[in-house]
N, C-alpha and C positions, 0 to 999 in steps of 0.2 A: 504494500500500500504506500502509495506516493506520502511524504512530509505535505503537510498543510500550514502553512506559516501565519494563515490571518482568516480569521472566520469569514471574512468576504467570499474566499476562496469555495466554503464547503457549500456542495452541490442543493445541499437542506436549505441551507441559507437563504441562497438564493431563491427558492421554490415560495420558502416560507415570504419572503419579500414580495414574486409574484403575487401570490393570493393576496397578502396584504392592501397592494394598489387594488386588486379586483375588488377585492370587500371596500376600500375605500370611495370608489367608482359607486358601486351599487349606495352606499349610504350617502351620497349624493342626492342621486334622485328627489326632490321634493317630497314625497309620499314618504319615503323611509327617513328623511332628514327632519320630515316633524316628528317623529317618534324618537326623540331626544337618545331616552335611557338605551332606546333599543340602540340606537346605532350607536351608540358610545360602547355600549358592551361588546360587540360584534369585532367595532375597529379596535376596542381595547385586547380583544382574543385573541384577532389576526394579529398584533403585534406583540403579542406574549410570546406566541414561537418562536418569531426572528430573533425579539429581545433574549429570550434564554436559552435559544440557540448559540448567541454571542455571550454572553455571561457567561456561560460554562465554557466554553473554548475557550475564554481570558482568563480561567481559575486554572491553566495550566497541568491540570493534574484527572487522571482519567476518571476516581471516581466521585469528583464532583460533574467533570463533563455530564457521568451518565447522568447524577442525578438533575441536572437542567434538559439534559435529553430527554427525561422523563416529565419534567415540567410542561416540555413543548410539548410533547408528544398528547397530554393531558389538554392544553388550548387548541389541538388542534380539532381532537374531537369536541370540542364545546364550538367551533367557527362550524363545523359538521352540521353539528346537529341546530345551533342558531342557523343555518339555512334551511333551517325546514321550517322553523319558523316562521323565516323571510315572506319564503315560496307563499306559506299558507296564511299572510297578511296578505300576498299581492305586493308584496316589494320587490321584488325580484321575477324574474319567469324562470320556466323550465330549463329553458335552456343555460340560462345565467347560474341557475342551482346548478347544473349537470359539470359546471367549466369546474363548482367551487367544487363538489362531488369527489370528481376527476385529481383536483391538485392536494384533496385533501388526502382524499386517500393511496396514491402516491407518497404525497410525506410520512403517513401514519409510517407506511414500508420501508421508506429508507432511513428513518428515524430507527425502528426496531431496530434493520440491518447493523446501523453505525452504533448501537447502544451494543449487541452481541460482537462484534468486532473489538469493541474497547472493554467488554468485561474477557474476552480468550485474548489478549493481549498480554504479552509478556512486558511489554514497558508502563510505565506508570504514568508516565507524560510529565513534563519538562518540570514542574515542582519538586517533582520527587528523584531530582537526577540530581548526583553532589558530584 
């Protein structure tokens, strides 16, 4: 497995960023932007991944990674299932649900992936290196 030098880099990141702008897009719309709490909660979800995506990469050390991998992993299924929400306001359409669908559960998998990769790791990641 290639070194990762900056969480920009990891491929999660980035995904979780994508959905981010898409949830930000949709709570947009007029209809979903007067529903305050809702769209605050939504955009605050979507950015729980990226945000503890990058927090745990910046604690240097594998098993904190996991456990903010585990955090995301956690908001991702809450942006999930707040899309079905959305859908069944009428905030969103089908299709819109199906993009968020699509990237969420992609992440869900490479999130697991990278959390089983750094718990059968023999290195501890860079905190724990003297």
């Amino acid at each position: 497995m290639a070194r990762i030098n900056c969480f920009e880099d990891l491929e999660i990141w980035q995904l979780a960023r994508t959905l981010c702008q898409i949830v930000r897009k949709f709570t947009l719309k007029p209809a979903f932007s007067k529903d305050f709490k809702f769209s605050s909660q939504i955009n605050s979800a979507a950015g729980s991944i990226m945000d503890n995506i990058a927090e745990g990469f910046e604690r240097d050390g594998n098993r904190e990674f996991i456990q903010f991998l585990y955090i995301a992993k956690a908001s991702n299924g809450e942006v999930r299932s707040q899309s079905y929400r959305a859908l069944d306001a009428g905030f969103i359409t089908e299709p819109e649900q199906s993009e968020v669908l699509k990237i969420t559960d992609s992440l869900k998998f490479k999130i697991k992936t990278l959390i089983t990769i750094l718990k059968n790791s023999d290195g501890k990641g860079y905190k724990n290196k003297q």
